[in-house]
C-alpha positions, 0 to 999 in steps of 0.5 A: 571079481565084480562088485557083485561077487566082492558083495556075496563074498563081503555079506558070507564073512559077516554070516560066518563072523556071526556064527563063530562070535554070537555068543561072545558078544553075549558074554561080553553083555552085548546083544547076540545079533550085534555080531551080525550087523557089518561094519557096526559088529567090528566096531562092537568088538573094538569096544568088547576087546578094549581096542580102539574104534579106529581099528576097525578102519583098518580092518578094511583096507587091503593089505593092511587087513591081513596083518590086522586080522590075526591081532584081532583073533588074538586079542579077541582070544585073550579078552575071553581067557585063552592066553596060553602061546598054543591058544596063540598058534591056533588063532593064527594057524586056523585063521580064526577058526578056533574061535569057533571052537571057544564060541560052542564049547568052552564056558566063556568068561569075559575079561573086560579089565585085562592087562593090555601090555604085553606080559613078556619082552617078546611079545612086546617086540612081536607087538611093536614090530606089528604096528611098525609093519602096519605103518609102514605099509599105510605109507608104503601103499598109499603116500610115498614109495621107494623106487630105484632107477634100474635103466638109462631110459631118462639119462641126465634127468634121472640116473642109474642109481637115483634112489627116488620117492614116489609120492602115491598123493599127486595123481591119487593113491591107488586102492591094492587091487591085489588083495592077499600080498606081502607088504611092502614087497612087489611081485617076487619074495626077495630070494626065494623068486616066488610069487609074493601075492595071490592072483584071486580075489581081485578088487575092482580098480579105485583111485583116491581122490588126486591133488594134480591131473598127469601133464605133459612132460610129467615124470610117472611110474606106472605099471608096465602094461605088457608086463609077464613073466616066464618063471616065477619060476616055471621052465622057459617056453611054457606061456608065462605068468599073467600078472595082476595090474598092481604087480606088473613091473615099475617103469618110469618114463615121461608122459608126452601125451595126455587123453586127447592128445594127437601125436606124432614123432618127426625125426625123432621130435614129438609133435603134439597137436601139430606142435613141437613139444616142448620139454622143461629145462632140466629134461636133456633128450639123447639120441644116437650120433656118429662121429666123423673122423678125420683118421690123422688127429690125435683125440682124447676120448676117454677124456671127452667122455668123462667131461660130458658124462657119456654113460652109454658107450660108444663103437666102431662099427668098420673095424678097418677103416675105423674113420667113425664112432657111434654114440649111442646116446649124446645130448644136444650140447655134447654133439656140440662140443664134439663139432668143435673137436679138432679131428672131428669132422662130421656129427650126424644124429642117426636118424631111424628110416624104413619100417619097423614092425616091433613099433605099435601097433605093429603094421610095419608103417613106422618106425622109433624116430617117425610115428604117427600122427596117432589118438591117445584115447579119452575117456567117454570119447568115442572113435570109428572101428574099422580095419585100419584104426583095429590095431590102435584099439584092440588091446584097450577094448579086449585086454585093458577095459575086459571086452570081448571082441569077434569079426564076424565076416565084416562086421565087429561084434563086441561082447556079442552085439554088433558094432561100429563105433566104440567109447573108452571108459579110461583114460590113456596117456603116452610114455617116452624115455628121454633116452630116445634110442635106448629107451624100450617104451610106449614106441614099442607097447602103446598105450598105458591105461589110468589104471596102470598109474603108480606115481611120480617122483617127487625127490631123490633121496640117495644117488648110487654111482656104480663105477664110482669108488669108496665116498665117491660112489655117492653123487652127492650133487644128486642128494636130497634134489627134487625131481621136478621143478623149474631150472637145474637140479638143486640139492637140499643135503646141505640144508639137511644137515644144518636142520639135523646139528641143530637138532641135536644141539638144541636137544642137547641144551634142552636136556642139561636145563632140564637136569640143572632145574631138577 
């Protein structure tokens, strides 16, 4: 929906607000147009339902207003006598129409002192569990956010297993675009695989103000760009389902270009701006390596693996010969220790040759480990439209920045006018996994928008070891260590554990000083 048609949309509620409430305003000694003025008629029912002002910021925020209209029809219900569980259901049940039905043709008798606890011990829960939900989703949606590394696309920085805080403040909170979901769940129900949201009405993109820019090397989550899915859960072959920006797929990847960037990947080294980028100590990039074998000594594999936590495997690929081992995945100093193996007598990073059509934009010009150099988009910069930069662009002006874009013999046209020349309104940023060989990212789907932006990772809170066994299942070295920050990881647990006995000790001795003064 445009701002427009958010603004019809907004000025309807407020005329159907009024003619359902008018005249309980006037039994509540208010004036009857006081029902009809936005924003300051919330307020007014705040005072007339003995709730506080602050509520009313509540009944504006996406997601959030979902729960809270229901407590409103409710207690707007019970303010004017109608407290019965059947007066409950059809609040709820009619979305606040049978408001309607109270306003025209009950006598109305406002109740301004009435009890505002709940009367029973289930309504109290029911209560409690609102406001619980409520805070949670606030949280949830606009400061921090539980993620689960599903992928070894960033092996040895993070792993499969981490469970991570993505804060929402650093590059600024993202307003729900999405606007009638389930809180605190994606884009599925867990266990009944249906959608958990309404694709209509939309909200234009906004983001609160942010407290850093993304920068290179930064860690991300962001929405997968070329996110649809098959079923949710419609028989495969049909289209598929195209999701609202805010309920495409997490990904988390490393940003290694930022807007302006130009980029290019030299045997699998990213360059930027001509330069070697740089990745901070506690990034360790893997790549795919064969190991030569001399076919007469004796290794110790399994162990070697185990050492250097190999986590991604290896294989032979002549089963007769068997004189070499693929890695798909070793760090540069793990391809030094084998080097210094006995009976090893060759490691060679694999090195990706010839063209690659699956590699954006899909020219069959490069491939994963040779790329570029390519423009990552800047907005308000401005670049030529001609047949050979098209395929870098097209999806920015048609898909990501809502564009219509025709060739009309050998001229552009973009929304009907001609033109040569076209200017991003958003900027766009460039993500790789450190996992550089098993690692499905901006290689593969270019650019991600401003607009995907979730957050960043800010801490592992819980490190899951699916190989592991019992208490060793937990990489209690990974617990409670940040993400980013110079140097190697270093875990917090310890210092948790210490503030959280103290706690309790100090709590303790507090108690029993209290009980001795009585």
């Amino acid at each position: 929906m445009t701002l427009y048609l958010w603004f019809v949309f907004f000025l309807a509620v407020q005329i159907i607000h009024f003619l359902g409430t008018w005249k309980l305003y006037k039994a509540a000694g208010r004036k009857s147009w006081e029902a009809a003025i936005p924003v300051y008629n919330s307020i007014v029912l705040m005072k007339i339902i003995s709730r506080p002002t602050w509520w009313t910021i509540l009944l504006f925020i996406p997601i959030i207003n979902l729960i809270m209209f229901p407590v409103v029809w409710v207690e707007t219900l019970r303010t004017f006598g109608k407290k019965s569980t059947l007066d409950t259901l059809l609040g709820i049940f009619t979305f606040g129409f049978y408001i309607y039905y109270i306003n025209y043709t009950e006598k109305l008798v406002y109740n301004a002192d009435r009890e505002l606890r709940p009367q029973n011990k289930t309504a109290d829960t029911v209560s409690s569990l609102l406001f619980a939900i409520i805070v949670a989703t606030l949280v949830h949606t606009y400061v921090v956010q539980p993620y689960t590394i599903p992928t070894s696309s960033l092996e040895k920085s993070l792993l499969i297993g981490d469970f991570l805080f993505v804060s929402k403040v650093n590059y600024g909170p993202r307003v729900p675009m999405t606007t009638i979901a389930l809180p605190m769940v994606h884009d599925t129900i867990p266990f009944l695989k249906r959608k958990s949201y309404l694709s209509w009405p939309q909200l234009p993109y906004f983001r609160l103000p942010a407290i850093e820019k993304i920068k290179r090397t930064d860690i991300v989550v962001f929405n997968w760009p070329v996110d649809t899915v098959h079923y949710f859960y419609e028989p495969k072959g049909r289209p598929g389902v195209i999701k609202p920006i805010d309920k495409k797929s997490n990904y988390v990847k490393r940003c290694v270009g930022i807007p302006g960037d130009s980029l290019s990947i030299v045997d699998g080294f990213v360059f930027i701006n001509g330069k070697k980028l740089v990745l901070p100590e506690r990034a360790r990039p893997q790549y795919s390596y064969a190991v030569a074998l001399d076919g007469k000594t004796s290794i110790d594999f399994e162990s070697l693996m185990k050492e250097l936590d190999i986590t991604d495997g290896a294989y032979i690929k002549d089963q007769e010969k068997k004189d070499t081992i693929y890695f798909r995945a070793l760090t540069e100093a793990s391809a030094e220790r084998f080097k210094n193996t006995p009976g090893i007598t060759a490691v060679k990073r694999e090195i990706a040759r010839g063209n690659d059509n699956s590699i954006f934009p899909h020219i069959n010009k490069w491939n994963q480990d040779n790329f570029g150099p390519i423009y990552i988009p800047e907005a308000g910069k401005t670049v030529a439209l001609t047949n050979e930069s098209l395929p870098f662009y097209k999806e920015i002006i048609t898909k990501y920045e809502g564009n219509t874009l025709e060739l009309d013999g050998s001229h552009f046209l973009i929304n009907g006018k001609q033109a040569t020349t076209y200017t991003f309104k958003q900027n766009y940023y460039w993500m790789m996994g450190d996992n550089r060989h098993n690692s499905e990212d901006s290689r593969y789907w270019g650019y991600v928008p401003a607009d995907h932006i979730v957050g960043k990772p800010v801490f592992i809170w819980m490190s899951w070891d699916t190989n592991g066994k019992g208490i060793n299942k937990i990489r209690w070295n990974r617990v409670f260590t940040t993400v980013d920050g110079e140097g190697q990881p270093q875990s917090y647990f310890k210092y948790f554990l210490f503030i959280l006995a103290a706690y309790f000790v100090g709590e303790y001795f507090w108690k029993k000083r209290r009980e001795n003064k009585a």
